[in-house]
C-alpha positions, 0 to 999 in steps of 0.5 A: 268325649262322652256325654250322658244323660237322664230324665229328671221325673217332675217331683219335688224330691227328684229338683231337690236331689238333682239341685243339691247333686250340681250345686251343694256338694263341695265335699266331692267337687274341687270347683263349682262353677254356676255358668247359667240358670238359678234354682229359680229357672229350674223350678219353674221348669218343674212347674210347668211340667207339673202344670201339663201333667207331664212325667218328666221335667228337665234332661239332666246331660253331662259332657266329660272328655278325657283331653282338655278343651277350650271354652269354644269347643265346649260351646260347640258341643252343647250347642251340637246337643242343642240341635240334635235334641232341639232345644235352645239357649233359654231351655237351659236352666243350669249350666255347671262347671265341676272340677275334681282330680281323675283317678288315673291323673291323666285325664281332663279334671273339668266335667260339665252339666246341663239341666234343660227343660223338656216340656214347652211352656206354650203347648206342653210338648215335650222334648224327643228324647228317644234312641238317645245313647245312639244320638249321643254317641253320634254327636261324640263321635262327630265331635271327635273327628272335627277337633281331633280328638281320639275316637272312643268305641261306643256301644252303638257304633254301627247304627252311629255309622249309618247315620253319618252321610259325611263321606270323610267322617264316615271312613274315620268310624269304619274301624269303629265298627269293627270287632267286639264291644268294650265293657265296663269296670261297673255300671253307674247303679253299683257306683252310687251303691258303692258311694253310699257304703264308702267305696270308691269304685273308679280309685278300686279300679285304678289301684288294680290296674296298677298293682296289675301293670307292677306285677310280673305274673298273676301269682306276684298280682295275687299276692298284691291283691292279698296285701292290699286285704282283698281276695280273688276267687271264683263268684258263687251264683256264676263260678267261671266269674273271677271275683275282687272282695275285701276283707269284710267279704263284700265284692268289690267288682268283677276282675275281668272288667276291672282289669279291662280285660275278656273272660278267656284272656284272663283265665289264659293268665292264671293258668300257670298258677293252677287256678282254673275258673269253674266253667258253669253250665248253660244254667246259673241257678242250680242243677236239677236232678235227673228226673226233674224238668222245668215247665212253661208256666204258660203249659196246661198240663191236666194230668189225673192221679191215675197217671205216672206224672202229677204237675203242681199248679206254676204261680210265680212268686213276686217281691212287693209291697202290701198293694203289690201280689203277696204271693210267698215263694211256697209253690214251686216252678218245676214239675213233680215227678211221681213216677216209682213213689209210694202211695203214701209219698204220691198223697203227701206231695199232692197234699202239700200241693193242693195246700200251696195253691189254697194258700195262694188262693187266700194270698191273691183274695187278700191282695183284691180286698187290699186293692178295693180298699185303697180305691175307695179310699181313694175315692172317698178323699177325692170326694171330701176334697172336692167338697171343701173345695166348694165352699172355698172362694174362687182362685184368681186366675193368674193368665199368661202375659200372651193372652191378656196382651191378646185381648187388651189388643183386640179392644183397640185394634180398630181405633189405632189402625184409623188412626194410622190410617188418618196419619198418612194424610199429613200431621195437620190434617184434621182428621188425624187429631180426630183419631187420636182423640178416639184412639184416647177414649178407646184406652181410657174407656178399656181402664188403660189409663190406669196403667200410666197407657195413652195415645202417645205411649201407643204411637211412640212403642207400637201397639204389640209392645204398649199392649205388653205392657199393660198385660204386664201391669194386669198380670202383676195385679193378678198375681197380688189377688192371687197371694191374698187368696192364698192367705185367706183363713179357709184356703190355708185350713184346706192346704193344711187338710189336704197335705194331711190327707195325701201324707195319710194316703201315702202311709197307707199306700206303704204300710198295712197297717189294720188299724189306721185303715179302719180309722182313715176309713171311719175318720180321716181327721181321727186317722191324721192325728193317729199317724202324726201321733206316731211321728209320720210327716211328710212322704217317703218314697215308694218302690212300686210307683210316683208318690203323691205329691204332700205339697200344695196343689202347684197353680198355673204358672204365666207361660214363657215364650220360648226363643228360636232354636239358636244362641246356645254358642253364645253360653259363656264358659 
């Protein structure tokens, strides 16, 4: 069995993206099957992590085996998740079961996915995801034991082992343990890379092993790869590599790791053929020269133009966007030997040295304007912000149902406990009429009355549960103020302004453009209708950190209270 997992950052974009991926995608995915949850649980997930200001929102876990399981087996295993990461039956917000045909025909065609919320919506503690594939591991490893199934070599095997204290499970891993790592035909990001450009790297995979497994030698195995349009050769940054290409030239993955097999093994194979691999050096990029060594950047070297050895400034050169170093790759990383030059050739490469630097200079002045300008820009829409933010009505608070039960409890706490008291003494005893005319007037008093609250309601329910419901009814009536102030002419002219303003902030966090800084800077109104002029709406994703949000200021949601950690075995597969 083999369960992953990722952490779903708390944007917009990443609940799109992760809904669509479980829940839109027929087109990969013979059978989907919505086993629990609704893109409604999920969002509220997101909002209350956006509510906390926490970075990530929900655990995405995937359980896949290669044997088929029962419906109870696979309860017991997320259930197993569920205590190992301490999380409940009603942190789940989607449960989903895909069913899509294996590559190699053999394996079980049905894979299934959680999406689990990880920030509590009481205190907003966010769920322990830490040494998570060491966890995950163990929790396979265990399950494998207990349903028999064949143990799979983990990448975590010895510290899996150490943290069994089972003596009988413990003495089935011990060969785990043992001997070297397995490797990967690929890794998940060339996966989705190959997805995105139509290749289908586990069908490559399972079509090489075949044609390996139908081939009497590597030059028949050869000659397969050749019909089928592909290439073999050695890789070009790493020439003891074998390599698969198609025939446009892109490679397609690593022979070795498609084929299952060790570097050596597989070089072993193809030296009848008279194909040896080049064996690299202990350096990959290229060879220096004999004269040439590489220095630290960390070393100060002060060498005067009287000595033999002149050494050029170490800036290390770095790949970004306009508010990230715009260093070019001008200076070089290895050190100048000067030693048998020319007077002339010692001017000129010191020379292009002191150019390099000033021209380094003038990059990392213009990385500090750039910087400047983004922080008072930044500065200024906070402020304008806040501004017309003044003037607007005030937000209904809309208040968890917890705390108003609270409240409504504390006005008549008194009046019921006389009334329990009085109770005891008998149903005629006058007394007791008394306090429920008192325990009357302390609801009506509170305005509980209009919420349909009297004495018998109170008695009959208990006062905990009445009190809910009348936080309900409250809660219900303060959400319907808050949606008539949504609607109010001013607050939806002030969305309207500040998603146009973040959308501006966003482009200009992207794109360095002179012109529409001057103007955001001048005139942010000006510099709106300038970019929606050019066909600028909504953000786009950047490389260099999370974006901010385009969309409305999320208002705080009623805090759920969360269960017991039990009730995950009770999922219906």
């Amino acid at each position: 069995m083999i369960i992953k997992s990722t952490r779903i950052r708390a944007t917009a974009r990443s609940m799109t993206q992760i809904v669509c991926h479980l829940l839109d995608k027929p087109d990969e995915n013979e059978v989907i099957h919505l086993i629990r949850g609704s893109r409604a649980d999920v969002r509220m997930a997101f909002d209350d992590a956006r509510d906390f200001g926490r970075k990530n929102a929900v655990a995405h876990f995937i359980l896949a085996s290669q044997e088929k399981l029962d419906p109870r087996q696979v309860r017991d295993a997320i259930a197993t998740i569920g205590d190992e990461f301490g999380f409940s039956r009603d942190d789940v917000k989607l449960c989903v079961r895909h069913q899509k045909s294996r590559h190699d025909g053999e394996s079980w065609n049905q894979h299934f996915h959680l999406l689990v919320q990880m920030v509590n919506p009481e205190n907003g503690r966010v769920m322990d995801m830490s040494h998570s594939y060491a966890r995950q591991e163990k929790i396979e490893r265990i399950f494998e034991v207990k349903n028999g199934l064949r143990l799979l070599k983990g990448r975590h095997n010895r510290a899996v082992l150490q943290a069994i204290t089972d003596p009988t499970i413990r003495d089935r891993l011990t060969s785990l343990a043992q001997g070297g790592l397995d490797g990967h035909a690929y890794t998940a990001t060339a996966k989705e890379t190959g997805k995105r450009l139509g290749v289908d790297r586990a069908a490559i995979r399972q079509e090489v092993r075949t044609l390996w497994s139908q081939s009497d030698g590597w030059k028949a195995f050869r000659t397969a790869i050749e019909e089928r349009g592909w290439r073999v050769g050695p890789g070009t940054r790493k020439p003891d590599v074998i390599i698969l290409t198609d025939g446009e030239g892109r490679m397609l993955g690593s022979l070795c790791r498609l084929l299952g097999m060790k570097k050596a093994e597989l070089a072993w194979r193809m030296l009848p053929d008279g194909i040896t691999p080049k064996v690299s050096g202990p350096s990959s990029g290229k060879q220096l020269p004999e004269k040439v060594t590489r220095s630290s950047s960390g070393s100060n070297q002060a060498e005067t133009l009287g000595r033999q050895r002149k050494t050029t400034p170490v800036t290390p050169s770095s790949k970004g966007h306009w508010l990230d170093p715009v260093r070019e790759q001008i200076i070089s990383t290895m050190t100048l030997n000067l030693q048998g030059k020319s007077e002339e050739f010692r001017r000129a490469e010191i020379a292009t040295a002191e150019r390099a630097k000033a021209q380094a200079d003038a990059s990392t002045q213009q990385l500090a304007e750039q910087k400047k300008f983004y922080r008072d820009f930044c500065r200024m829409i906070d402020e304008l912000l806040a501004s017309r933010q003044a003037v607007l009505p005030p937000a209904p608070q809309i208040r968890a149902i917890d705390e108003i039960a609270a409240e409504c409890e504390s006005k008549i706490t008194s009046a019921y406990t006389a009334y329990r008291k009085a109770d005891e003494w008998g149903f005629l005893n006058p007394w007791r009429i008394l306090r429920r005319r008192q325990l009357d007037a302390a609801l009506k008093a509170s305005g509980f009355d209009a919420h349909d609250m009297n004495a018998a309601t109170v008695i009959r329910e208990g006062l905990p549960a009445a009190m809910t419901q009348v936080a309900q009814a409250i809660q219900r009536q303060e959400r319907r103020k808050h949606r008539e102030w949504e609607r109010h002419p001013n607050v939806q002219a002030y969305e309207a302004f500040r998603t146009d303003l973040r959308q501006l902030q966003n482009r200009l966090h992207d794109v360095p453009d002179s012109r529409l800084m001057e103007m955001a800077l001048k005139d942010p109104s000006a510099a709106i209708r300038e970019m929606k002029r050019q066909g600028v709406t909504g953000a786009q994703k950047s490389d260099y950190g999370e974006r901010i949000s385009t969309s409305p200021a999320p208002q705080p949601s009623p805090k759920r209270s969360r269960q017991p950690k039990n009730g995950i075995s009770d999922i219906e597969i």
